[in-house]
VEXDOTI-61363 format. One record per residue (C-alpha): residue in three letters; z, x, y. Coordinates in nm, 3 decimals, m for minus. Layout:
N
+------+---------+---------+---------+
| resn |      zz |      xx |      yy |
+------+---------+---------+---------+
|  ALA |       Z |       X |       Y |
...
+------+---------+---------+---------+
! end
This chain:
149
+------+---------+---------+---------+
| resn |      zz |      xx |      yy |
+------+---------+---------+---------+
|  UNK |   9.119 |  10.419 |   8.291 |
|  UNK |   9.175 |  10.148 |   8.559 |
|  UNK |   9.505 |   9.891 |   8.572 |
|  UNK |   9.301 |   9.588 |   8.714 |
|  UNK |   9.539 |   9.286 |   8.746 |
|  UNK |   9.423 |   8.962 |   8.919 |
|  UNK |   9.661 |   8.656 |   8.966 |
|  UNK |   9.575 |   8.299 |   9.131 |
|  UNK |   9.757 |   8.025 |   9.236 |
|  UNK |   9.666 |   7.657 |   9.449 |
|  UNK |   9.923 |   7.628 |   9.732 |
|  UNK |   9.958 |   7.278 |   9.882 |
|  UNK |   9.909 |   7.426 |  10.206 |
|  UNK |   9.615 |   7.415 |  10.492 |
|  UNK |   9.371 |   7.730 |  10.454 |
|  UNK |   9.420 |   7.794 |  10.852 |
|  UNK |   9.792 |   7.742 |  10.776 |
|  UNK |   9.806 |   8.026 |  10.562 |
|  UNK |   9.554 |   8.284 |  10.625 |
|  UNK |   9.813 |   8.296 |  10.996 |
|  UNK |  10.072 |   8.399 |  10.783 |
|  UNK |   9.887 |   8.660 |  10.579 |
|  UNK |   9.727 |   8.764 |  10.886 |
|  UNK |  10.106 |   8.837 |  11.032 |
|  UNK |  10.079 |   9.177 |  10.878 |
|  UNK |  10.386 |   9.331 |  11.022 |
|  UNK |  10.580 |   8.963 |  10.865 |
|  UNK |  10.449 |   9.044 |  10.512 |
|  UNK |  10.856 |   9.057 |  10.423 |
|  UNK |  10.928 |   8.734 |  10.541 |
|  UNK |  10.698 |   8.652 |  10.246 |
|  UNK |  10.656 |   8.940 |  10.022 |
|  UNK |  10.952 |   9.050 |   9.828 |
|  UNK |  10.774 |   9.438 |   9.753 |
|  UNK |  10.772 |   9.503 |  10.138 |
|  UNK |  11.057 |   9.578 |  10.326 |
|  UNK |  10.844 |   9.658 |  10.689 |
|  UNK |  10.536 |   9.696 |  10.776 |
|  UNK |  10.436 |   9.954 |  11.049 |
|  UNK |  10.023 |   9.890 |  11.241 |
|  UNK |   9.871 |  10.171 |  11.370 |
|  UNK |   9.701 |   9.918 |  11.585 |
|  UNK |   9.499 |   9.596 |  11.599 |
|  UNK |   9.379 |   9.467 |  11.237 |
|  UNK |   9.058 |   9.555 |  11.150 |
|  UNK |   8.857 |   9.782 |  10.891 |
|  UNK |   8.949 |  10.096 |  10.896 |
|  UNK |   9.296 |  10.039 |  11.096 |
|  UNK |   9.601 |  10.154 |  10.939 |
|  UNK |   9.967 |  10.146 |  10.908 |
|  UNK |  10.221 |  10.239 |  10.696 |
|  UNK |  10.448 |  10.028 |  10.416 |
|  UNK |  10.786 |  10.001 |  10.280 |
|  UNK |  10.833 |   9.878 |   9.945 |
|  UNK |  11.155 |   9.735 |   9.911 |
|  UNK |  11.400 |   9.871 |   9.661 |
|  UNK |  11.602 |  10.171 |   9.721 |
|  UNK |  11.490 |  10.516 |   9.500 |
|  UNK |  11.122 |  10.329 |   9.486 |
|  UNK |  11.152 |  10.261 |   9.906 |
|  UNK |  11.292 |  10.595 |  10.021 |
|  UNK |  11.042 |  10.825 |   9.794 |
|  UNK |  10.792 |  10.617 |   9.940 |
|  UNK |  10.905 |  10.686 |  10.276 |
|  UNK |  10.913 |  11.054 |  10.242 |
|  UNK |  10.583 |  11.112 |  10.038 |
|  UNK |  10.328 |  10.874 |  10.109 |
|  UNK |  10.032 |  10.849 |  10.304 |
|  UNK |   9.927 |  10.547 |  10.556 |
|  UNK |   9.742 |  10.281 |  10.378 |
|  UNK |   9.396 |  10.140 |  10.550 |
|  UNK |   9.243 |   9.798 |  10.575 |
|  UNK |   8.890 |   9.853 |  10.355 |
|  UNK |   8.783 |   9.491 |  10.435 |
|  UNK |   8.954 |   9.211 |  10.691 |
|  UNK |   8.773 |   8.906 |  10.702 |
|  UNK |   9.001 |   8.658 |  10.954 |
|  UNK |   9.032 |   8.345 |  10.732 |
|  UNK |   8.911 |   8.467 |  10.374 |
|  UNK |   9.067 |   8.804 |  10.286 |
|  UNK |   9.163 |   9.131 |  10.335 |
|  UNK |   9.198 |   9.489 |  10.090 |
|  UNK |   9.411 |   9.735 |  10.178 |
|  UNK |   9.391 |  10.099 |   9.979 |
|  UNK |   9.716 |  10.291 |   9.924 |
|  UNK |   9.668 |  10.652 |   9.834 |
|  UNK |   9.906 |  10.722 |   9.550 |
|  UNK |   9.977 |  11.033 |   9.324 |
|  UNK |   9.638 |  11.181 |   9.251 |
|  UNK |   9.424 |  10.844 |   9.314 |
|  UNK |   9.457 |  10.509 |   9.502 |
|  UNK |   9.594 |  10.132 |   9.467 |
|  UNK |   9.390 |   9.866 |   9.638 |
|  UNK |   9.571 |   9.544 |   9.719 |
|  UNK |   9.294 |   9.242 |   9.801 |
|  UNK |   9.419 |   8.882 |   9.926 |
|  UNK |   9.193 |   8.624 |   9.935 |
|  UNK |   9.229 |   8.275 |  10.054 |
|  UNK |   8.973 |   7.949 |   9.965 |
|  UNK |   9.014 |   7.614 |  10.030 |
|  UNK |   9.047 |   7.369 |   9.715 |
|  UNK |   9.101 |   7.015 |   9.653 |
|  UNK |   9.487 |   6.988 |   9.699 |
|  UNK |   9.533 |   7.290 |   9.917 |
|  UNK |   9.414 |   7.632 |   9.896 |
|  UNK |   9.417 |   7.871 |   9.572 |
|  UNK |   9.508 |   8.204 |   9.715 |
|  UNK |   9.389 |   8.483 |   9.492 |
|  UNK |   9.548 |   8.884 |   9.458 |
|  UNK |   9.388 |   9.138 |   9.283 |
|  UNK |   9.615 |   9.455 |   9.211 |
|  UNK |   9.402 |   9.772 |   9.120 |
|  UNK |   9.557 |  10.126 |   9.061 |
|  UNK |   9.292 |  10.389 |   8.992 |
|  UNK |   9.503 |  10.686 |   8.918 |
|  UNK |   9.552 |  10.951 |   8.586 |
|  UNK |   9.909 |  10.873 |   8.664 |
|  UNK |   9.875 |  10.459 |   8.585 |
|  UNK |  10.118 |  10.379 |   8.369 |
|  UNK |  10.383 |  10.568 |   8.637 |
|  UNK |  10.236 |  10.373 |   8.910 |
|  UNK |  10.226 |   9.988 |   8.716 |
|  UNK |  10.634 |  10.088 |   8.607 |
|  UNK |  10.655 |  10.195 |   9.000 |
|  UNK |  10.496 |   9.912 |   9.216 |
|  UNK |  10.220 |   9.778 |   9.030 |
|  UNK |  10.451 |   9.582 |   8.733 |
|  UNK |  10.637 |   9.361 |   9.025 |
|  UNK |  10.339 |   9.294 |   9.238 |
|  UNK |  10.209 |   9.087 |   8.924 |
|  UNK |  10.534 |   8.980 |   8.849 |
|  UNK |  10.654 |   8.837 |   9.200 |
|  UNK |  10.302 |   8.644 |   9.249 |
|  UNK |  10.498 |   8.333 |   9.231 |
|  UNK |  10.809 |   8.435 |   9.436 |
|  UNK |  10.524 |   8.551 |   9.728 |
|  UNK |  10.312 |   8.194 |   9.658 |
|  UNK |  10.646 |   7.974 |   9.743 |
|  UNK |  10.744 |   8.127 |   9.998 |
|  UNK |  10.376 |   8.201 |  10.170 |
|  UNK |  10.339 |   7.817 |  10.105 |
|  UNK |  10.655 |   7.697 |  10.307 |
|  UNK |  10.583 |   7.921 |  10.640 |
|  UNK |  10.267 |   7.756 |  10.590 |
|  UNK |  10.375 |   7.420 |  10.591 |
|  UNK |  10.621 |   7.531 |  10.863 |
|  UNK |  10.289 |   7.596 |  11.096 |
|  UNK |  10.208 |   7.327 |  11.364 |
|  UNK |   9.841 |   7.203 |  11.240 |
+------+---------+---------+---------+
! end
């Protein structure tokens, strides 16, 4: 069985605006409260790579010892990008997806952990990306604002 989650939100902010600061990979923490760096294995594209650091301490520094590099399955400057993390026995793909809206731009995150080991994974990481969706929305939407237009 599959732990799909999908959360969406309209951001007063300009679509350009924002996709910049998504697009600001290794930034994600100014924004992203479950990252504490982000390392590229060069330029952003499918197929790249790098490597994340949850934030938290036991959760950050197994991650650190254990994990593999997570790859960029789709980047589409503008609209969205997926990322795939492997995790124990299986995978978590992360998608972002921006759209412009009347009022500003809904910005859309699908969560999916496809792993035997699930309900592990959703108390490990997947649990607070769902839950800090609106933590990551406020402050994505002020370094948007903060962007000359």
């Amino acid at each position: 069985m599959i732990w799909d989650k999908t959360s969406a939100r309209t951001l007063a902010a300009d679509p350009a605006a924002l996709w910049d600061v998504l697009a600001d990979v290794e930034n994600w923490p100014r924004w992203d409260p479950d990252v504490a760096r982000v390392v590229l294995h060069g330029p952003v594209a499918p197929g790249s790579t790098g490597f994340l650091y949850p934030s938290g301490g036991f959760r950050g520094s197994v991650h650190a010892k254990i994990a593999k590099d997570f790859t960029f399955t789709s980047w589409r400057p503008g609209h969205e990008f997926t990322l795939c993390q492997p995790v124990p026995l299986g995978k978590m793909d992360l998608r972002l997806s921006v759209a412009a809206v009347p009022g500003g731009t809904e910005l859309t995150q699908r969560i999916v952990l496809d792993t035997p080991l699930r309900a592990v994974m959703v108390r490990i990481i997947g649990a607070d990306v769902v839950a800090n969706f609106g933590r990551k929305c406020d402050a994505l939407a002020r370094l948007a604002a903060a962007k000359p237009s």
